[in-house]
C-alpha positions in Angstrom: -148.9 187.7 44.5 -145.3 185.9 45.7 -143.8 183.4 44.4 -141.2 181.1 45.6 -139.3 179.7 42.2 -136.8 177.3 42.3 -134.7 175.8 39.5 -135.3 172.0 39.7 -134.5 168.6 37.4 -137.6 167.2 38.6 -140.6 167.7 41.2 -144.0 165.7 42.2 -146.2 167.2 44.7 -148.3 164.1 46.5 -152.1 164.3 48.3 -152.4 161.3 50.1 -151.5 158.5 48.2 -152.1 160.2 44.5 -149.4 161.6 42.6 -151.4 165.0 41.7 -148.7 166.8 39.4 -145.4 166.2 38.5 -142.1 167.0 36.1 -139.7 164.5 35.3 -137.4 167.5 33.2 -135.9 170.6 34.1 -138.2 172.8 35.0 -139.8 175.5 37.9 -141.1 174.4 41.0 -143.0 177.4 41.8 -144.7 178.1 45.3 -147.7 180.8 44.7 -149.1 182.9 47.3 -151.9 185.2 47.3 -152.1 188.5 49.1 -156.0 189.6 50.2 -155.0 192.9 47.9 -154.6 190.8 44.7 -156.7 191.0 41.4 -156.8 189.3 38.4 -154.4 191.7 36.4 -151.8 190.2 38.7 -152.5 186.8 37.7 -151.4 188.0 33.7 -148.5 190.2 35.5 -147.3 186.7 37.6 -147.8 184.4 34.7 -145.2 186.6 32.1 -143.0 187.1 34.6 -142.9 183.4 35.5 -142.8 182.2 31.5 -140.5 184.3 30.6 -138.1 184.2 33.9 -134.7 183.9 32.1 -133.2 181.7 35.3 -132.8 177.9 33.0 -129.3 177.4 31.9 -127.7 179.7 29.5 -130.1 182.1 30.5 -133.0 180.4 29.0 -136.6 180.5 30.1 -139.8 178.7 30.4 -141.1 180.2 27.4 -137.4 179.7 25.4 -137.2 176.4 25.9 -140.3 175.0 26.5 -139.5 173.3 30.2 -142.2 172.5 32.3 -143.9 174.1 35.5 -145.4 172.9 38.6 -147.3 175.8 40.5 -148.4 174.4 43.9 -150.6 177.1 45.5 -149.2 178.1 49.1 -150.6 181.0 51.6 -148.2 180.8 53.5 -146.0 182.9 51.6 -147.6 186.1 53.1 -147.0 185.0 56.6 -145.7 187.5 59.0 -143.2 186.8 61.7 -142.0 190.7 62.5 -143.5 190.3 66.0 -143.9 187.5 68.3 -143.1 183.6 67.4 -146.0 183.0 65.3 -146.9 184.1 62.3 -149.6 185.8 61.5 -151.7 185.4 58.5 -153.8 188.7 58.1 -152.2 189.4 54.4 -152.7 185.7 52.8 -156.1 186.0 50.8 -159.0 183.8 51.9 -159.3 180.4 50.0 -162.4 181.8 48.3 -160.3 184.9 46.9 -156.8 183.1 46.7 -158.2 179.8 44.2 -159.6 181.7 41.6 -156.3 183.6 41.4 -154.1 180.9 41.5 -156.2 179.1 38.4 -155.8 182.4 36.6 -152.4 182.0 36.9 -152.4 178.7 35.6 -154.9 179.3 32.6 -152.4 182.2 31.8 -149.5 180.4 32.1 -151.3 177.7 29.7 -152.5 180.2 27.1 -148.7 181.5 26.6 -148.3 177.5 25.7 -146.6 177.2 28.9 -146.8 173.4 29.8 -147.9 173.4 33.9 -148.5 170.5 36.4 -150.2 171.9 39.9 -150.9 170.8 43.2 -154.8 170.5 44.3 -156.2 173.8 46.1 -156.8 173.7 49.8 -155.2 169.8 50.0 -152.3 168.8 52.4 -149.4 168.2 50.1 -146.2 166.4 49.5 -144.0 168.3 47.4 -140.6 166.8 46.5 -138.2 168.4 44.2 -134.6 167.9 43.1 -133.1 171.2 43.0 -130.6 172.9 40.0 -128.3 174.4 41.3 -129.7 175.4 43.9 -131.1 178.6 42.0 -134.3 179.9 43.9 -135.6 183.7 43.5 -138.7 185.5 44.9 -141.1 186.9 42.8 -143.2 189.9 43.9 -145.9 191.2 41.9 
């Protein structure tokens, strides 16, 4: 799995007209990828990491401070653009492989008493964000 996490003081993500998820605090915007190798144990491994990411103020975290998360679900994080001008998309998992992952994530995330917001699965989104900083880091499971 990859993730994408920025430091933000709010973020929505939109489908259509419909306001799907959203944090009006500080927070993580995180942008989740799937790679066709995952399994679930790296859905537990992604969730710590992301909880307890000390990259809040004063070195805080998620699970310190109890700031929010909103995990929109994104395949093209495992694009690759070493040859030629398009990317290629042999290493993003299928939708069928990456969703179930990508809830796993979530359901973790929720079980640690993490409060998360998410985009919808598959849908054409809007994501707007504010960023902190800017403070983004890359998360590689």
């Amino acid at each position: 799995m990859r993730a994408v996490v920025a430091r933000v003081t709010r973020a929505s993500v939109t489908v259509g007209d419909e306001v799907v998820g959203r944090i009006d605090e500080p927070g993580l915007l995180v942008l989740l990828g799937v790679h066709i190798a995952d399994t679930p144990d790296k859905a537990v491994t992604m969730a710590r990491k992301l909880h307890e990411l000390r990259v809040l103020r004063d070195e805080e975290s998620c699970a310190t401070t109890g700031a929010p998360l909103l995990l929109v679900s994104q395949f093209t994080l495992h694009g690759d653009t070493r040859k030629g001008r398009r990317p290629s998309w042999t290493a993003a998992a299928r939708p069928e492989h990456a969703e179930p992952l990508v809830s796993a994530t979530v359901a973790e995330l929720r079980a640690r008493g993490a409060r998360v917001a998410t985009g919808r699965f598959g849908a054409m989104m809007a994501v707007e964000s504010v960023n902190d900083g800017p403070f983004t880091v890359l998360i590689d499971t």
